[in-house]
N, C-alpha and C positions, 0 to 999 in steps of 0.2 A: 362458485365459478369453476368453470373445468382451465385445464395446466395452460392452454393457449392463451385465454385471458391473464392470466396470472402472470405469465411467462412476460405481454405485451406491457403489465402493469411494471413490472422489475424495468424493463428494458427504459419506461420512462423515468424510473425512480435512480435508476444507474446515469443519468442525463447521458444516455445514450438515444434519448428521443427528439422532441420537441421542447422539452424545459433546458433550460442554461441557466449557467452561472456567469457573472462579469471578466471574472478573474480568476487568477491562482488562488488567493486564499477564500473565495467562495465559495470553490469546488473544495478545499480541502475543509470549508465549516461546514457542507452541507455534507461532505462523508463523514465528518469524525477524526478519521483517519483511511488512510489510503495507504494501501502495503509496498512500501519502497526498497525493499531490500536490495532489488537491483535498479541503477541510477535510472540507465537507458529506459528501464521500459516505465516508469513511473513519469517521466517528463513525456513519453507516447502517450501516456493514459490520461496526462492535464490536456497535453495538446487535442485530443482527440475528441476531448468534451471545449475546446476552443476553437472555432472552426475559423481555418483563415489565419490561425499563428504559426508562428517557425520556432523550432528549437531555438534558435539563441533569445527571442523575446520571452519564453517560457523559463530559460534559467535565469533574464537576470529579474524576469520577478521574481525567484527563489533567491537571492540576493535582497531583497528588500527588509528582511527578518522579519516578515509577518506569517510566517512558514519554516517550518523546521525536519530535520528528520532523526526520531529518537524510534527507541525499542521502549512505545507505549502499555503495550502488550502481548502476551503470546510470546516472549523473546524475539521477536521478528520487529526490523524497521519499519518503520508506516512514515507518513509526511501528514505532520498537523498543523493547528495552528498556532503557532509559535503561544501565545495566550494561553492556550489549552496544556501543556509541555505537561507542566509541572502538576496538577490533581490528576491528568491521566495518570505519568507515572506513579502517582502515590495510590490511584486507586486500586489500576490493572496492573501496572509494568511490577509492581510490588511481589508481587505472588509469582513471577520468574527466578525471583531470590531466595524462593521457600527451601532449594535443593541446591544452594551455593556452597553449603559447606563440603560436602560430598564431590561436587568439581572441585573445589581450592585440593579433597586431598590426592585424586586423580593430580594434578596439573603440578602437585609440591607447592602452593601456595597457601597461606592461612590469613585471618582476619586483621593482623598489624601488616601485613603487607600488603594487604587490600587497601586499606585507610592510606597506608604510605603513599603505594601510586594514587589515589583522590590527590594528595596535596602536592604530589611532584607537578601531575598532570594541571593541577590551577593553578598553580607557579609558573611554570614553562610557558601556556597559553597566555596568561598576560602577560609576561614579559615578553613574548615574539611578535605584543600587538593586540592579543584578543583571537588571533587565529593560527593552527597551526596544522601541516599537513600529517595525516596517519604516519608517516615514514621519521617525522621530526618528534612525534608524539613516541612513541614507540625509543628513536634513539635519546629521550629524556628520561624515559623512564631506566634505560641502559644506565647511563650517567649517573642516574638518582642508585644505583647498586642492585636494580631488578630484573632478573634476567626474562627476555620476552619469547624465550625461546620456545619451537613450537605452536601449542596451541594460545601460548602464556598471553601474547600479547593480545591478543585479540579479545580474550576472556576479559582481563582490565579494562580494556577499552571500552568495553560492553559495560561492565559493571560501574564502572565512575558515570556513565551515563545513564545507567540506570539509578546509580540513585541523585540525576539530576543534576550533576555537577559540570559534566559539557552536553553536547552535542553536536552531528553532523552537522556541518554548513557544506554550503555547492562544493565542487571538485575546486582544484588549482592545475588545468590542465587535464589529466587525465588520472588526478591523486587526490583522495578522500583528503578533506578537511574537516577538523574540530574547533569549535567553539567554546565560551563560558556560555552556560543554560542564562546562568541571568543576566549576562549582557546582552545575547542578544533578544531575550524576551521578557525587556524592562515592567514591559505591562504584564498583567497575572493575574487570570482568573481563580479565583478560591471558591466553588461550590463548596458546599457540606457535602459528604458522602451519599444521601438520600440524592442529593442533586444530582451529582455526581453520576449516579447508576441512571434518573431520567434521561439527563443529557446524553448521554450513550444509549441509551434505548429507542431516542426522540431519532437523531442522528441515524442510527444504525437503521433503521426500518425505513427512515425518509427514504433513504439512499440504495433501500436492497430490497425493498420489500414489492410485492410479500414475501416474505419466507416466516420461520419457525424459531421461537425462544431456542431450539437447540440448534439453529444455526446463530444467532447472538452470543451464545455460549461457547460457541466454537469462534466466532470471532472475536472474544475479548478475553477467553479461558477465563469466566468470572464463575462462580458456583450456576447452577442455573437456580437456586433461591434466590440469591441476587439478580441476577436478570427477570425473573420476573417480578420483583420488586420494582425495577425500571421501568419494563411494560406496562407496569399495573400503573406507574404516577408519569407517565410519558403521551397522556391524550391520544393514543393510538386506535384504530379500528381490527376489531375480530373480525378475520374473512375465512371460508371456509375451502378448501381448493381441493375436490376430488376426497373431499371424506376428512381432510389434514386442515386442522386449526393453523393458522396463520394470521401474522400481524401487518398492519400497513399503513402509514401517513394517509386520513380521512380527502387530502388535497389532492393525494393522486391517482383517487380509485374514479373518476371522472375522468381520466383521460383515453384519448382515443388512441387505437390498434398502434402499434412501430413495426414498420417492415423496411424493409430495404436490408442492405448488406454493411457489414462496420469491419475493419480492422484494429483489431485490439492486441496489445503487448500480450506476454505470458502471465506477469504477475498482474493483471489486473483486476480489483474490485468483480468484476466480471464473472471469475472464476475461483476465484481467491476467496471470496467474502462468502463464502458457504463450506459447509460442511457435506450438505449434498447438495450435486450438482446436477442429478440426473435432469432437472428441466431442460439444461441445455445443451446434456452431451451423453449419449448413448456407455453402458460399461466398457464396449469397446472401443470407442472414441478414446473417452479419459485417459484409457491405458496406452492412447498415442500421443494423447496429449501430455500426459505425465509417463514419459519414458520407466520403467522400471520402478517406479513410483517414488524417485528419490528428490522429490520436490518442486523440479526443476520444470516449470511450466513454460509450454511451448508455445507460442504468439497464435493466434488463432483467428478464422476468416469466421463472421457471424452473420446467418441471414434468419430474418424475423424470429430472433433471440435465441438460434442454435445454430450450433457449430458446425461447421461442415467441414471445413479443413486450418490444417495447420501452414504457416508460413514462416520464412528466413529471411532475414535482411541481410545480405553484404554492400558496405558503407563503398562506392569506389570512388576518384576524382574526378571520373567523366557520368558516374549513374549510381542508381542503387537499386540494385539487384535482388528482386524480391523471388524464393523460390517454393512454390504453391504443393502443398503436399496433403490431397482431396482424402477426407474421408468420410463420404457422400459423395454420387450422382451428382454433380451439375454440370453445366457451362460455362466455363470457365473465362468465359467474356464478359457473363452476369456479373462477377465478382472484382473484375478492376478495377471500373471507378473508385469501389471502397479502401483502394490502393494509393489513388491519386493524389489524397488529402497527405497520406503519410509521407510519399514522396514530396509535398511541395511543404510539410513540414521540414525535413533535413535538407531542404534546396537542391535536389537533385531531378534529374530525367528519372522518369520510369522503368525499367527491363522486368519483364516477370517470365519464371521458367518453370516447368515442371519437369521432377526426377525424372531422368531415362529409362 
């Protein structure tokens, strides 16, 4: 199939098409996981694939604990499904720890003081209830005799939940909160590791595909021997796109063209979930879109599954102010609508402007 098929086939499997999910944790068991590093644009990218919801009905499904947000893999937050927490991080989030030693001697930390904060940090949280906010977490671990200074506190934070011991829950306002992993995800799925690698292969390709064992690879940092071990016991389809082997859920190479225009967050699945992105953003694009290339991805205007421009949100009390920054030719009337949705997610009127 040539990139425009292929490109049409992603956009479906991104349920950026015609397919949906019910809910919040639908969308997060039919991606696997979803990259949440940043709050705001990860509840844009549930809402987005929810047509007709509002921020506040999207966080307090995040509230229900059938969803959660840990550092599955890659070092980077994702939002899964609370169920899933625990074999992801033993299978992926594992292999982020291979170079812990080497940060504890950078930061003045070592392995009794790693352990130490795990037991302050599950001490503290049950006793404040079961939750607690990053600033209360942090001043426990003070108390407990660990200093969090600098980069200190955030590495522990990181680490107690990477080996499963808390995790993110919703904000308390405008302040991270942490959790126990197993309270709030009483239930637990236990694949075997063979499983393990399917269901991440099964997941990943439903949701991205087509694309390539080395973008799998890039999205879970697993060997790529393991990932295709995944592919290979994951009932996938071989497609071939412009000469390049490619994988794909057999259910959604039957679907028809997506066109039209989407607004999507910076971190999102979209652009994230690849390693190469060229289907849907020119080298010079990217490089607008990722400023200076320091990760930091910019929200982006998408019509029949490529980018044309980048956009801003300023949140005010009377509007929200979208600011459109084209890079592509078009009409800039074309592109609204796919604005509308967003605004009538945050509950505000529309304003949209382009730089002077």
């Amino acid at each position: 199939m040539d990139v425009d098929t292929a490109l049409s086939l992603r956009m479906t499997s991104l349920l950026l098409g015609d397919r949906s999910q019910p809910d919040v944790l639908g969308i997060a068991e039919w991606f696997g996981a979803m990259q949440a590093q940043d709050l705001n644009s990860v509840l844009w990218s549930l809402g987005a694939r929810l047509p007709g919801s509002t921020l506040p009905e999207v966080v307090a499904a995040t509230e229900r604990r059938d969803v959660v947000r840990t550092w599955p893999m890659r070092g980077t937050v994702h939002l899964v499904p609370s169920a899933d927490a625990h074999w992801m991080l033993e299978l992926a989030g594992v292999r982020s720890l291979t170079g812990v030693a080497k940060r504890w001697e950078y930061l003045g930390l070592d392995e009794k003081t790693a352990h130490q904060a795990m037991e302050i940090l599950a001490a503290a949280i049950a006793a404040g209830g079961g939750r607690l906010t990053r600033s209360a977490c942090l001043a426990a671990l003070t108390e407990g005799g660990i200093s969090v200074d600098g980069q200190r506190g955030y590495h522990l934070l990181w680490f107690v939940s990477q080996r499963g011991v808390t995790a993110i829950a919703p904000n308390e306002g405008a302040e991270q909160t942490f959790v126990l992993l197993d309270e709030w995800a009483p239930a637990r799925n236990s694949p075997s590791r063979e499983e393990g690698l399917a269901i991440l292969a099964r997941r990943y390709f439903r949701s991205h595909g087509p694309t390539t064992i080395k973008d799998f690879a890039g999205w879970t940092a697993l060997t790529v021997g393991d990932c295709r071990k995944g592919v290979a016991a994951a009932g996938l389809q071989a497609v071939e796109v412009d000469g390049v082997e490619m994988w794909a859920d057999p259910a959604v190479l039957d679907a028809g063209p997506v066109t039209g225009w989407r607004a999507l967050p910076g971190f999102d699945e979209y652009m994230l979930g690849y390693k190469d992105r060229s289907m849907m953003a020119t080298t010079e694009q990217i490089a607008k879109i990722i400023p200076g290339g320091n990760g930091v991805f910019q929200s982006t205007l998408v019509r029949d599954g490529r980018v044309m421009a980048t956009w801003k949100r300023t949140l005010g009390k009377k509007a929200v102010t979208v600011t459109v920054r084209p890079l592509a030719h078009f009409d800039l009337d074309e592109a609204l609508p796919a604005l509308e949705p967003f605004a009538a997610f945050v509950g505000l009127p529309l304003t949209v402007k382009t730089p002077s």
